[in-house]
Backbone bond lengths (Angstrom), bond angles and torsions (degrees), N, CA, C in turn:
res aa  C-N    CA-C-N  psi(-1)  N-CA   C-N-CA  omega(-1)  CA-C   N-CA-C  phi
1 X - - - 1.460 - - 1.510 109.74 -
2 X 1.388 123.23 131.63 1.317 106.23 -177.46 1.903 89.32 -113.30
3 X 1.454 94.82 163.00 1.384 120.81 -175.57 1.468 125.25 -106.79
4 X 1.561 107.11 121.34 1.386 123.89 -162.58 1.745 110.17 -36.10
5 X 0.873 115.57 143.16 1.590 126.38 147.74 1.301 134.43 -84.19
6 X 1.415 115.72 128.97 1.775 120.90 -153.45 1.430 88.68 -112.47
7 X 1.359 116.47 155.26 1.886 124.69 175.46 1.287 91.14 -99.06
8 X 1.809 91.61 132.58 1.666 94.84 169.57 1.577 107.59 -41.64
9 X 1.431 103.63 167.39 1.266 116.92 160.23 1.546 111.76 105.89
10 X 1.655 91.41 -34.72 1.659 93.73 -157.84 1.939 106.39 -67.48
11 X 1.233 107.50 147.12 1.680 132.78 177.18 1.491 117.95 -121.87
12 X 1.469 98.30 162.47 1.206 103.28 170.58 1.707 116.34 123.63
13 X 0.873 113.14 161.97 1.613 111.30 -177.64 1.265 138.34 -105.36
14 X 1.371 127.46 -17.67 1.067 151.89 123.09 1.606 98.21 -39.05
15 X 1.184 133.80 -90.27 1.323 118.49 -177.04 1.802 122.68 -35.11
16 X 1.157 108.35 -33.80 1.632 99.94 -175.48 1.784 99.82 -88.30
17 X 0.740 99.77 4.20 1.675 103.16 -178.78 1.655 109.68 -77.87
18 X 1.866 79.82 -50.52 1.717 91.79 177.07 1.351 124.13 -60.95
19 X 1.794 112.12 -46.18 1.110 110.41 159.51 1.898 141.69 -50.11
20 X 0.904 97.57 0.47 1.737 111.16 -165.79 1.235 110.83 -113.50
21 X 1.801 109.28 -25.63 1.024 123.35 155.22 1.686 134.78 -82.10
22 X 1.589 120.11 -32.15 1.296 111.29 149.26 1.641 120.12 -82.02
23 X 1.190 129.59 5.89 1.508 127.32 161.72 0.993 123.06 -33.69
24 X 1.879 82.23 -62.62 1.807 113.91 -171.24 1.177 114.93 -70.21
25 X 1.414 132.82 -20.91 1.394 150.88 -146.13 1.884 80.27 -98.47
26 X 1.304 100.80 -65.00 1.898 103.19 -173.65 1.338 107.48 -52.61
27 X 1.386 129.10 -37.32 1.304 119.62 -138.43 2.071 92.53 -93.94
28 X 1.235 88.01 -22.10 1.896 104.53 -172.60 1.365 101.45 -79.51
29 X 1.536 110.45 -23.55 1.666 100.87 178.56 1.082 140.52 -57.59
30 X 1.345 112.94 -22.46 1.671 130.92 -160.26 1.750 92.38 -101.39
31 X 1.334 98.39 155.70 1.518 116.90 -157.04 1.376 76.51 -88.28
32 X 1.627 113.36 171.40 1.144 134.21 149.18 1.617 124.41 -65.31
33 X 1.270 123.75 134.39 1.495 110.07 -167.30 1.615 93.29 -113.22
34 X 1.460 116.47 146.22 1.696 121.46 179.06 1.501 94.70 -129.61
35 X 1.651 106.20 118.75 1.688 110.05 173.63 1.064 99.52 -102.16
36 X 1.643 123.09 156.49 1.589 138.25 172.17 1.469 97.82 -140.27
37 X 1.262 89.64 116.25 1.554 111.33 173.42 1.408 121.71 -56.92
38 X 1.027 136.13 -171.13 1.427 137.60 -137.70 2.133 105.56 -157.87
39 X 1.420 126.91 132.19 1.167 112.37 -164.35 1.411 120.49 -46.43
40 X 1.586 122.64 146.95 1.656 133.88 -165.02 1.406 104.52 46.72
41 X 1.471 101.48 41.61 2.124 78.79 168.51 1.696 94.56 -136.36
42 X 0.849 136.91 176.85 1.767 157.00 167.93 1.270 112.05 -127.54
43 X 1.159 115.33 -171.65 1.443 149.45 179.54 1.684 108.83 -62.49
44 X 1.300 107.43 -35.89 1.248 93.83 175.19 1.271 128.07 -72.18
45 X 1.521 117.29 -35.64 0.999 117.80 -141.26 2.369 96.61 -96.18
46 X 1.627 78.49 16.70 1.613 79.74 163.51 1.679 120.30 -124.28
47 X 1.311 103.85 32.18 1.949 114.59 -175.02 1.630 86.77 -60.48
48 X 1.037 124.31 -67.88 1.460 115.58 -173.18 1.476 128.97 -39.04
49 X 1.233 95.36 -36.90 1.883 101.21 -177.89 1.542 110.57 -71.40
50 X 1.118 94.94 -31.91 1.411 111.62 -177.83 1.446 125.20 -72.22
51 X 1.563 99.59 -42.82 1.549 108.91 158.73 1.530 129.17 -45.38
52 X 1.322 82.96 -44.59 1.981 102.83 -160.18 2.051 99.25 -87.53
53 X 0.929 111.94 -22.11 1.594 113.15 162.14 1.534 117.81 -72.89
54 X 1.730 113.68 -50.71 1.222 124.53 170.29 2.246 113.46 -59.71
55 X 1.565 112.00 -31.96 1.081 115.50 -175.68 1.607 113.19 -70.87
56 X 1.247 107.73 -46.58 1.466 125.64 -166.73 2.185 100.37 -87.58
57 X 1.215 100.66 -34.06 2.074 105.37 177.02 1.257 108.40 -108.52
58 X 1.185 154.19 70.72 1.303 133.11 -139.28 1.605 109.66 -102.65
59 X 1.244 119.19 119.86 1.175 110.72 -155.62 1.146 120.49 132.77
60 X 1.628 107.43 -33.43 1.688 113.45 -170.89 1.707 102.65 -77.43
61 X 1.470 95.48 146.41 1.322 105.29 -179.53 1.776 114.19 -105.50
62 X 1.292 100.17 120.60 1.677 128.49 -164.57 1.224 102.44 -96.26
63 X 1.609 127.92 124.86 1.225 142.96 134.83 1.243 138.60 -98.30
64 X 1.574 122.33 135.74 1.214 99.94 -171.16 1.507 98.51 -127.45
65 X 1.078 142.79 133.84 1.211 138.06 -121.26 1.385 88.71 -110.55
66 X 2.067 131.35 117.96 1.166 108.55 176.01 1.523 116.74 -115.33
67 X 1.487 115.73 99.95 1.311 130.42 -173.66 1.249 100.64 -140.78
68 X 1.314 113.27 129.19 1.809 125.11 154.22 1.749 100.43 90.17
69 X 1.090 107.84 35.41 1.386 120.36 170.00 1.543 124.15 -28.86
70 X 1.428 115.95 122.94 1.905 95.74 166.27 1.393 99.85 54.55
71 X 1.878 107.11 -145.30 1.480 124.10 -156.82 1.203 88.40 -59.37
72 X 1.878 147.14 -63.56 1.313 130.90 -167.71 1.308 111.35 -31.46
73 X 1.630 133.80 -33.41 1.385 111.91 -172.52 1.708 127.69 -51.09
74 X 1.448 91.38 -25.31 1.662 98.42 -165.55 1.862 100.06 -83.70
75 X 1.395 107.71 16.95 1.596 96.41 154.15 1.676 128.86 -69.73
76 X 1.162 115.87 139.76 1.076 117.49 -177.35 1.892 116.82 -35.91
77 X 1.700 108.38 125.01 1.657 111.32 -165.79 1.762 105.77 -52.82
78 X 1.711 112.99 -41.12 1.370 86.69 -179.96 1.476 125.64 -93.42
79 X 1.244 110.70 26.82 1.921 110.91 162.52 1.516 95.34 -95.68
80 X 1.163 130.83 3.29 1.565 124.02 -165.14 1.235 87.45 -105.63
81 X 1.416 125.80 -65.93 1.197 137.43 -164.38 2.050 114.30 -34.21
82 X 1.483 110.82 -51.65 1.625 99.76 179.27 1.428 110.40 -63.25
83 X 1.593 125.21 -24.63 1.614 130.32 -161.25 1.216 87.09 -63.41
84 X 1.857 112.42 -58.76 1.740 103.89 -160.70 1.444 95.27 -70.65
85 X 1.150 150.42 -7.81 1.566 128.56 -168.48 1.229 100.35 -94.97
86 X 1.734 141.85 -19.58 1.531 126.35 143.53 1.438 124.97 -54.18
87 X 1.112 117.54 -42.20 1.808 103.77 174.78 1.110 114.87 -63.80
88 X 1.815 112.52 -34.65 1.433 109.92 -164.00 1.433 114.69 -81.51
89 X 1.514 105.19 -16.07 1.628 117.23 172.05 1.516 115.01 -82.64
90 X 1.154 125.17 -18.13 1.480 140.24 168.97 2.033 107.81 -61.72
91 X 1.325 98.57 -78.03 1.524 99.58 175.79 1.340 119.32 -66.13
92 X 1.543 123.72 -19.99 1.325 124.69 179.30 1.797 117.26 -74.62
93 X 1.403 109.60 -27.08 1.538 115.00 171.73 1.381 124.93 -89.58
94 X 2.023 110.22 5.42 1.466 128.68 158.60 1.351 109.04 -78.83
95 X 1.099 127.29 -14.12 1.522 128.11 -166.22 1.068 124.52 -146.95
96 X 1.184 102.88 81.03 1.513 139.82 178.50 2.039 120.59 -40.31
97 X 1.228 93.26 -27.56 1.635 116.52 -150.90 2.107 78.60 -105.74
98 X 1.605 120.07 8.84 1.751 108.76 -154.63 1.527 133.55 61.50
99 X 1.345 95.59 -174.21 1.667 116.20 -160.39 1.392 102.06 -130.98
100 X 1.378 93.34 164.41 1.625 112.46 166.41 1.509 100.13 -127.54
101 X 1.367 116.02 129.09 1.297 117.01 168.47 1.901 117.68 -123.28
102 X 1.532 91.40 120.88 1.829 106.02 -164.51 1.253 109.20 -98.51
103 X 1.360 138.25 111.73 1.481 124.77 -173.42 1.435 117.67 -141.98
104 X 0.951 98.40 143.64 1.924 107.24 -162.36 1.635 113.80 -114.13
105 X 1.205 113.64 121.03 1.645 144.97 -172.27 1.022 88.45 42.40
106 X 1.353 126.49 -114.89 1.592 140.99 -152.22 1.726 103.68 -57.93
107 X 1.088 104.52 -45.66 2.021 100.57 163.92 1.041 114.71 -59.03
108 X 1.224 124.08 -26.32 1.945 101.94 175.43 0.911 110.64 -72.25
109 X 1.638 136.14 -46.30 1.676 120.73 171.02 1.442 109.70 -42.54
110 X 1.381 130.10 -46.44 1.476 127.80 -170.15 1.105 83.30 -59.46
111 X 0.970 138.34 -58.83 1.536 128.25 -147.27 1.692 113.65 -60.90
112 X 1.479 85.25 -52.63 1.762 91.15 178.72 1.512 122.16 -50.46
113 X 1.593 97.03 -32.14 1.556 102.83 -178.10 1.892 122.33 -72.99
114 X 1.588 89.74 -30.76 1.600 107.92 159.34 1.514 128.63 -55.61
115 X 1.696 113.06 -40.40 1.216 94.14 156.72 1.399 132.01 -111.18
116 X 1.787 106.58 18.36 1.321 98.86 157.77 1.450 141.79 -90.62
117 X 1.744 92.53 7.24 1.524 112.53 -161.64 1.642 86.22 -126.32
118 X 1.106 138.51 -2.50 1.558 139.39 162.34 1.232 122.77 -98.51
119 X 1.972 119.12 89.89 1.393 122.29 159.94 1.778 100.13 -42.17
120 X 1.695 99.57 157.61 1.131 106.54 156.09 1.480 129.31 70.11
121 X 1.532 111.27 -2.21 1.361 112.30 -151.96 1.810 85.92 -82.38
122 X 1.510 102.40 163.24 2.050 114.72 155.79 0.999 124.74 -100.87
123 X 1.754 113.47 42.81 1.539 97.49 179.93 2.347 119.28 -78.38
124 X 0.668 90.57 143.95 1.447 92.65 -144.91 2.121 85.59 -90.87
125 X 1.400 121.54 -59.79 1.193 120.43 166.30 1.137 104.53 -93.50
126 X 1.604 127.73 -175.54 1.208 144.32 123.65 1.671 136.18 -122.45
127 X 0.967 95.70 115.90 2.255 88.57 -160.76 1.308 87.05 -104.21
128 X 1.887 111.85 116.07 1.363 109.45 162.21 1.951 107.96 -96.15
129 X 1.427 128.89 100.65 1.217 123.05 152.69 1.467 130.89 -34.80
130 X 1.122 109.02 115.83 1.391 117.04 163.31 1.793 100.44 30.75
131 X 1.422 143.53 61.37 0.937 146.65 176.93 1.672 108.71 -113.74
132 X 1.387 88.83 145.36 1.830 88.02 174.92 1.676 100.52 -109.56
133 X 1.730 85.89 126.28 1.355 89.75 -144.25 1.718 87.10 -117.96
134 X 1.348 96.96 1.52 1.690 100.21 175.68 1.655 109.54 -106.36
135 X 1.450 106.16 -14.42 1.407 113.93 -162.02 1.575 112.74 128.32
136 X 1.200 87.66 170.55 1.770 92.18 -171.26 1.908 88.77 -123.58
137 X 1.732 105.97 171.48 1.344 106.12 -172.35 1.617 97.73 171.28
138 X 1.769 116.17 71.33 1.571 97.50 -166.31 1.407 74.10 179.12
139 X 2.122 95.42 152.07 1.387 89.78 -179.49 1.940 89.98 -115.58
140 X 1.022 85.00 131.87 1.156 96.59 -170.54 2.152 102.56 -127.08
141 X 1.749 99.44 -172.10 1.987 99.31 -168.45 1.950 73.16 -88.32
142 X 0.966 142.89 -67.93 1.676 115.27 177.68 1.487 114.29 -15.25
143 X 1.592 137.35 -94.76 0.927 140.31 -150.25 1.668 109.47 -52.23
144 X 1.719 109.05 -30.48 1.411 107.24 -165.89 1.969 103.09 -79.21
145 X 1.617 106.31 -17.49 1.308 102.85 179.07 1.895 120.90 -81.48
146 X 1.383 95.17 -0.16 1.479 107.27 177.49 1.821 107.09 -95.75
147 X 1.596 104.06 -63.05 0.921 108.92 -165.66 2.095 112.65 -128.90
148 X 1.499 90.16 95.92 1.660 107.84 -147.00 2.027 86.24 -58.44
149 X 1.631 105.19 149.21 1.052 131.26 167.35 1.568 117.11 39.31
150 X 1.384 86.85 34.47 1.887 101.55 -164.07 2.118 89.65 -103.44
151 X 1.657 106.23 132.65 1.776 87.70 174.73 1.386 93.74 -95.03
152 X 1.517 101.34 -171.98 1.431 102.03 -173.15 1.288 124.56 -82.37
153 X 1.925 104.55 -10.55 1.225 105.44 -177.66 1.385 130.26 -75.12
154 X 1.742 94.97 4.97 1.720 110.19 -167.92 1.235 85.08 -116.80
155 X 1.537 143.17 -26.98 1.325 122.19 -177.46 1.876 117.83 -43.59
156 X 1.214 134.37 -43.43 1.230 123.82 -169.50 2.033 113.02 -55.70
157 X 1.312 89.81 -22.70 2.172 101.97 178.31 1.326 92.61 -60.32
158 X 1.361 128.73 -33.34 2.452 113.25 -159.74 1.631 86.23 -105.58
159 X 1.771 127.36 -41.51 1.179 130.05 -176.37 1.734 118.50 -54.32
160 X 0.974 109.11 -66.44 1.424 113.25 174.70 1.218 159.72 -56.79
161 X 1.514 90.28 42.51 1.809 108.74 -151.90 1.274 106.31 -152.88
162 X 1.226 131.86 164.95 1.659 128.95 159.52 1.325 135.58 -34.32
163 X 1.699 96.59 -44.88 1.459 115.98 170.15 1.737 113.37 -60.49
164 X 1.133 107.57 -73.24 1.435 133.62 169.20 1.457 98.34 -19.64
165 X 1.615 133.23 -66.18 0.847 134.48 169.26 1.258 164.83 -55.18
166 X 1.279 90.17 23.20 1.623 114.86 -149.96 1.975 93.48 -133.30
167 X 1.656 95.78 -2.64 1.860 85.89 174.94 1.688 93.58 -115.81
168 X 1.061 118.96 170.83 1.673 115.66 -157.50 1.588 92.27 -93.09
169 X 1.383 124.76 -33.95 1.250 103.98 -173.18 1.841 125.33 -75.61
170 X 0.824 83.09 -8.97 1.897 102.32 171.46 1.869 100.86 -71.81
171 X 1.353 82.84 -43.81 2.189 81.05 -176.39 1.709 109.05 -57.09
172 X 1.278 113.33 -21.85 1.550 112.30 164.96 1.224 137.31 -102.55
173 X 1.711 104.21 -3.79 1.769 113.67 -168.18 1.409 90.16 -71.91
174 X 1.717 94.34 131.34 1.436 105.61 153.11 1.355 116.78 -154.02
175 X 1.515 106.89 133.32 1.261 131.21 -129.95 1.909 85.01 -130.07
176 X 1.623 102.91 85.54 1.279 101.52 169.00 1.521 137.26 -46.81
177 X 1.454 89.86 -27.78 1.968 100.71 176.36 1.550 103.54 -76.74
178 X 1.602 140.98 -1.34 1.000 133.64 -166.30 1.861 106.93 -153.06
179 X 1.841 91.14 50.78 1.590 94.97 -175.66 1.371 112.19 -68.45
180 X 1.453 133.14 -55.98 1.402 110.04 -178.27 1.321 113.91 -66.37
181 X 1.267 157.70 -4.26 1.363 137.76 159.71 1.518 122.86 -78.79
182 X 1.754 103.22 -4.65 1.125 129.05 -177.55 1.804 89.02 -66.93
183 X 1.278 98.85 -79.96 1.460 110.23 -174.61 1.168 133.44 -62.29
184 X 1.165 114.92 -21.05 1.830 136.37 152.17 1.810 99.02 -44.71
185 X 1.450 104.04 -69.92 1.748 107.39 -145.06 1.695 84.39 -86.32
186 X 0.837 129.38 -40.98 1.628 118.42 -125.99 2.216 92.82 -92.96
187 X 1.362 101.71 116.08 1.211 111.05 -170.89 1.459 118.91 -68.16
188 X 1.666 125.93 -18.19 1.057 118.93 -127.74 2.094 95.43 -144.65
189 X 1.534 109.49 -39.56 1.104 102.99 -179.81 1.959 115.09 -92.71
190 X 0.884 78.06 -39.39 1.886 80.55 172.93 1.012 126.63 -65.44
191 X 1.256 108.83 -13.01 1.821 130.44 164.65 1.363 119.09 -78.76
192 X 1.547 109.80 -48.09 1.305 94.44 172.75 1.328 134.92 -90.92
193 X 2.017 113.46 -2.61 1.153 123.89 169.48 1.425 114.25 -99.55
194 X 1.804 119.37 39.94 1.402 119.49 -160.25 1.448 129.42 -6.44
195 X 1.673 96.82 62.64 1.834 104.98 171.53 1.786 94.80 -89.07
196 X 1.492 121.90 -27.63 1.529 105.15 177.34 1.300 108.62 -108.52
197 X 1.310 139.38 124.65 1.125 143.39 -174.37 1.604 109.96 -53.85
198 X 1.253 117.57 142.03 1.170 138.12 165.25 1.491 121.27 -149.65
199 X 1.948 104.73 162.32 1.226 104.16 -169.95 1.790 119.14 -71.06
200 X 1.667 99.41 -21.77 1.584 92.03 176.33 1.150 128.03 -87.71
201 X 1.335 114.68 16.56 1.769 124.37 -171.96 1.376 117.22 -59.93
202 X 1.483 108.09 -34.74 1.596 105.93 173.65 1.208 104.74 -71.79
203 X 1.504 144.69 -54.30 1.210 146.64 -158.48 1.714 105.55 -54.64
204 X 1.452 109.95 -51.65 0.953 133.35 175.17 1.631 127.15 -43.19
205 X 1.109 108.00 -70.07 1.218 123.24 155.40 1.908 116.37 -26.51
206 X 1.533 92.10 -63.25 1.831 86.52 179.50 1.836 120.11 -89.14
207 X 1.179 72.12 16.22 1.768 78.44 165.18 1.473 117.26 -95.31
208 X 1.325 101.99 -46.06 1.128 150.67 -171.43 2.066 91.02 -53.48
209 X 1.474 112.76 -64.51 1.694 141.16 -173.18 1.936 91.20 -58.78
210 X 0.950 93.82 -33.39 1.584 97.66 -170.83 1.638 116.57 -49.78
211 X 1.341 109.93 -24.16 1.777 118.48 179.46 1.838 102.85 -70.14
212 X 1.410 88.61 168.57 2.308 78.43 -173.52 1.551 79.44 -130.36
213 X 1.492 127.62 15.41 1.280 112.70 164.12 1.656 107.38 -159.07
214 X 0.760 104.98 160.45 1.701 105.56 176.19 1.838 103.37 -149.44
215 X 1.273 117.09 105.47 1.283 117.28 -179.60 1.860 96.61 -114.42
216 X 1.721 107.07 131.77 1.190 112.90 156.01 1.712 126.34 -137.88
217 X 1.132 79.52 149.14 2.068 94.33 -150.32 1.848 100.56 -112.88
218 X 1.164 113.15 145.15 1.545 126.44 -165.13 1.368 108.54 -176.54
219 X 1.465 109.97 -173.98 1.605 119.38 -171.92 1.511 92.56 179.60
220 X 1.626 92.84 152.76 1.650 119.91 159.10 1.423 124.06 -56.95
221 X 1.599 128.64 -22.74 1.220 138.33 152.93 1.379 150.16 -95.63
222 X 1.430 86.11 19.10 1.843 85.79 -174.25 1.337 93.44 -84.48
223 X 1.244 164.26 4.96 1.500 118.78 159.50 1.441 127.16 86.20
224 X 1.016 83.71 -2.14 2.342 72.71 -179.87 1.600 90.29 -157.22
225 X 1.793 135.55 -26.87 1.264 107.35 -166.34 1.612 95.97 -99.77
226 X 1.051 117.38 163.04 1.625 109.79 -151.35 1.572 83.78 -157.91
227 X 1.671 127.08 130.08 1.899 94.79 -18.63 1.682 85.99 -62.35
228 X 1.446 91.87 -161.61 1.503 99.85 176.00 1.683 115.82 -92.48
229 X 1.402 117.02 -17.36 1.914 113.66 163.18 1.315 116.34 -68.86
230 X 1.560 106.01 12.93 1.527 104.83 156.70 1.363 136.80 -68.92
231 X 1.414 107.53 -9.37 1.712 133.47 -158.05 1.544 85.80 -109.33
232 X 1.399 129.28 -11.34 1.495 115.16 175.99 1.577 101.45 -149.42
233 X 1.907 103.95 47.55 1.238 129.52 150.95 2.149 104.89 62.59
234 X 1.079 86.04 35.61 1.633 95.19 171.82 1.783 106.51 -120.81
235 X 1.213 99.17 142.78 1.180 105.01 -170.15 2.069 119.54 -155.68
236 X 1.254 116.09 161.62 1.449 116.09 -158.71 1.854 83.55 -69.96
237 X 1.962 91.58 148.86 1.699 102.73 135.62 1.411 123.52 -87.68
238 X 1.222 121.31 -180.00 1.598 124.61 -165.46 2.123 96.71 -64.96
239 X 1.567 141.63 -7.67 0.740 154.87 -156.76 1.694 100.97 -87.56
240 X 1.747 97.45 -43.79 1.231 128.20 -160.40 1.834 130.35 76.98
241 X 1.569 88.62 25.45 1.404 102.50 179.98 1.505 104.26 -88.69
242 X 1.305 130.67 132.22 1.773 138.37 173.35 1.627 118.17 -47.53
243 X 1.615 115.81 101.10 1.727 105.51 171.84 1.114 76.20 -98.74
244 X 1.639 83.86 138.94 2.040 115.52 164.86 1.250 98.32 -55.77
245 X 1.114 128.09 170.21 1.557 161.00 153.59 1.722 93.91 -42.73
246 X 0.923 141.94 -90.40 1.526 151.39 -153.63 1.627 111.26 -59.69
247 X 1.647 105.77 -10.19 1.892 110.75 166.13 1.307 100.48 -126.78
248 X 1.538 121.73 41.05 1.433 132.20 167.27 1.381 118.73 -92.66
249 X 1.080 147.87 114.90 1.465 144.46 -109.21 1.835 98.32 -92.53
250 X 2.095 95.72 -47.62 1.540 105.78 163.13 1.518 116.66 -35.79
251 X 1.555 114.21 -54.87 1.609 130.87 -164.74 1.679 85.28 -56.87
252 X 1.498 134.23 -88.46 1.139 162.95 -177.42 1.916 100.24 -10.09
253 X 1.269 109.32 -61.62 1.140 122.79 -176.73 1.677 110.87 -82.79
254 X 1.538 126.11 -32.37 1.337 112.90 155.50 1.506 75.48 98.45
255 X 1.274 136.04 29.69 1.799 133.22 175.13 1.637 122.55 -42.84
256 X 1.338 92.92 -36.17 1.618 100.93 -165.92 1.565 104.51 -157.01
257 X 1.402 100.69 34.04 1.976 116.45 167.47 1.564 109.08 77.33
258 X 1.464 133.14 11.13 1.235 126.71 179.53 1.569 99.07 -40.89
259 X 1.256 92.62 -91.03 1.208 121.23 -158.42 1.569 108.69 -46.04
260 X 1.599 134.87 -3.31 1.204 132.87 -179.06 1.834 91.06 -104.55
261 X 1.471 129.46 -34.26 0.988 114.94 156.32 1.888 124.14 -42.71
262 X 1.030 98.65 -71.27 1.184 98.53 160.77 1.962 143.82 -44.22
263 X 1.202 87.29 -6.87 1.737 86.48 165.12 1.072 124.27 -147.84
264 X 2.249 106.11 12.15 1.626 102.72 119.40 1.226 156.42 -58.33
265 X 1.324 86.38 -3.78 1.675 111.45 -168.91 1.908 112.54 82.35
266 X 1.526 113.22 16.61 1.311 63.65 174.43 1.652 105.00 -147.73
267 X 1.441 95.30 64.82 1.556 117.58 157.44 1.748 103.73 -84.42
268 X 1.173 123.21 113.80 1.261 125.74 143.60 1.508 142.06 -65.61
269 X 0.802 135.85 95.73 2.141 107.22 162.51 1.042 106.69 -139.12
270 X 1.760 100.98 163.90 1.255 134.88 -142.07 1.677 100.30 -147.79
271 X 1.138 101.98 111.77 1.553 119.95 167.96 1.116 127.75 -105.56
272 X 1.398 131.26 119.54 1.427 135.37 -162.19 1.697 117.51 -153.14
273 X 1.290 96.72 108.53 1.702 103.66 -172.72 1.416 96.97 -64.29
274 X 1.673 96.86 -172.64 1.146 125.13 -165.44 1.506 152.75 -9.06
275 X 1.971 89.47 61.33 0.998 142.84 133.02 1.624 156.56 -72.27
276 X 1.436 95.21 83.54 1.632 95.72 179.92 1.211 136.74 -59.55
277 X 1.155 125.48 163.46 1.862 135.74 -162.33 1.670 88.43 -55.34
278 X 0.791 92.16 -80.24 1.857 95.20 175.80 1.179 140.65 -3.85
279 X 1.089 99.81 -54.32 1.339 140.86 -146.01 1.094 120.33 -102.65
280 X 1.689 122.09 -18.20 0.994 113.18 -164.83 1.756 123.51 -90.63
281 X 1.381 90.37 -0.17 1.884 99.86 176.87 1.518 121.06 -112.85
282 X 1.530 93.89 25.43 1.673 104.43 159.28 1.339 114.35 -142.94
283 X 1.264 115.00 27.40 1.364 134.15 161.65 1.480 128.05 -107.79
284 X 2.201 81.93 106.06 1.495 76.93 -165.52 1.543 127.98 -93.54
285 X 1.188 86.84 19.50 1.836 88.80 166.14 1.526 122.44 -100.39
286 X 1.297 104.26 -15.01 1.678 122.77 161.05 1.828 107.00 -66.98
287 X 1.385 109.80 -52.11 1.590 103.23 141.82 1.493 158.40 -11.33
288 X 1.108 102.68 -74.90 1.624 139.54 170.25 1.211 104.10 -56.47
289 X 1.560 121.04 -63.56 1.292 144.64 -176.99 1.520 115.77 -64.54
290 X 1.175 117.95 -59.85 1.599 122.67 -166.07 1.560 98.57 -90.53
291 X 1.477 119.88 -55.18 1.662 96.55 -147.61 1.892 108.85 -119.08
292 X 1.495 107.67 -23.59 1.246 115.23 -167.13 1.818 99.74 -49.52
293 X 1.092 125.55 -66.74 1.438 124.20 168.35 1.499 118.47 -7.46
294 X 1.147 121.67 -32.50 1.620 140.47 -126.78 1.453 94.77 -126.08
295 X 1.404 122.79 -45.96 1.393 156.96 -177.64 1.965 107.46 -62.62
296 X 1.290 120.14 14.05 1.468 94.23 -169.21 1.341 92.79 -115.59
């Protein structure tokens, strides 16, 4: 809702009444926004995002969800997954009118799993940041801080197993040269991009349909999500050449409502170079550009 403009000059008391009264009216408009951080990061390391939502909506009320801190992130995604669905069920039954939920790399899978595993929820947007949202597959200073001097082509040997599975970044490795063991072992991503069949996929799916927007944001330079059209659901064949999102077999088949998002119109994305992994939630022209729109 945007808020009237008064000509200097104007007085009176009845008039400032009015004004104090559509203030409140603007300032109540904007949804509540819930951020979920992204692996080794916290609460802090989103004061900026938070600023620049609060600067530009003023009024809106920002959460940033603080669970699974730092090294805790690399707990396995679905012991993480019920923690965030109490906070997120806490602020979500204050706000009647919905939510916006903003989540960065390793939080956007939580996220996705939040509203595919949440009947009923109001999330009103969804902004996945720079998330690999197809999988990850790259050796990158991430992978070497998990699994020291390990390449990626050996990552699927610690990933693909019970063990393996129990650290969060394994819940997304996917290792195109090793797709069926991909989908055999891996508990967490083939589930939520219904490449392995399961019984909650329908449920899922319309939980899932329940968002009235889905915006996802990435770049050619961030550096750690690999490739990087993973953040807008593109991902390697066993060749290691990039299929877009739209000849993605999930997309194709409509697994978990992409593709019906998409021809409601209201899949967004937003591509923006030179932008690092880092970087991208104190950048406020990555801001301005990708999500504030999205934000009211």
């Amino acid at each position: 809702m945007k808020c009237p403009r008064v000509a200097a000059g104007s007085r009176g008391p009845m008039l400032l009444l009015l004004l104090l009264v559509v203030a409140g009216v603007c300032v109540d408009s904007y949804k509540p926004v819930i951020i979920v951080h992204g692996i080794f990061d916290g609460p802090q390391q989103f004061q900026n995002l938070s600023r620049f939502i609060k600067k530009v909506h003023p009024g809106t009320e920002v959460t940033v969800i603080d669970l699974y801190d730092d090294l805790l992130s690399l707990q396995p995604l679905w012991k993480q997954v019920p923690d965030f669905r109490q906070s997120f069920n806490s602020i979500m039954k204050n706000a009647p009118d919905g939510v916006h939920l903003l989540c960065f790399s390793q939080g956007g899978l939580i996220c996705r799993a939040l509203l595919s595993t949440t009947p009923n929820h109001n999330v009103h947007t969804f902004i996945s940041l720079s998330s690999p949202l197809a999988g990850q597959y790259g050796d990158t200073d991430y992978l070497q801080k998990v699994f020291h001097k390990t390449l990626k082509k050996n990552v699927h040997f610690i990933c693909y197993n019970k063990f393996g599975q129990k650290v969060s970044i394994c819940d997304y490795w996917n290792d195109p040269h090793q797709r069926l063991s991909y989908l055999r072992n891996n508990i967490f991503l083939p589930l939520l991009n219904g490449e392995r069949p399961h019984s909650d996929m329908k449920a899922w799916r319309e939980n899932f349909l329940q968002i009235e927007k889905l915006v996802l944001i990435g770049g050619p330079d961030d550096g750690v999500i690999t490739p990087w059209q993973s953040s807008h659901f593109g991902f390697y064949d066993s060749s290691e050449n990039v299929v877009e999102m739209q000849k993605q077999e999930f997309y194709l088949n409509d697994a978990f409502g992409l593709k019906t998002l998409d021809q409601r119109g209201d899949l967004v994305t937003c591509v923006h170079s030179g932008v690092k992994h880092t970087t991208w939630h104190s950048n406020f022209t990555v801001f301005r550009n990708c999500m504030e729109k999205w934000l009211t």
